[in-house]
C-alpha angles and dihedrals in degrees: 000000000000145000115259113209123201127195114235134179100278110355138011142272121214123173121195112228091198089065099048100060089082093056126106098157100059094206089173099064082049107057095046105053087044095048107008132046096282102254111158125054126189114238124192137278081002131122117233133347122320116209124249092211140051113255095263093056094043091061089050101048100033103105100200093243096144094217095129095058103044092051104051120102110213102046093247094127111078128180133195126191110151126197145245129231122180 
């Protein structure tokens, strides 16, 4: 399996595949159509979130809110933003 990355705003998402395989409560999908603007979908017999939206609207819709990633289990959501000091 693989990593998939995904370009946001001001940072970047990446989800490890290899991690998802162990879930069952998808607790991603959940959080972020709860708090976020619903993104990703489970589809079956498949590991891991599958994204609602085409990279470049993804990148558009997706808010930043990190809920995704607080809320996986496994550790398999990351998400960069990295800041800016000047």
């Amino acid at each position: 399996m693989k990593n998939i990355r995904f370009d946001l705003r001001t940072g970047h998402l990446i989800i490890n595949l290899n991690k998802c395989v162990k879930c069952t409560s998808y607790d991603c999908v959940k959080a972020c159509s709860l708090y976020g603007r619903h993104l990703f979908r489970i589809e079956k017999n498949r590991y891991g979130p599958i994204p609602n939206y085409d990279y470049a609207e993804f990148k558009r819709r997706c808010i930043e809110c990190l809920a995704c990633e607080m809320m996986c289990l496994f550790g398999a959501i990351e998400i960069k933003l990295p800041l800016r000091v000047e």
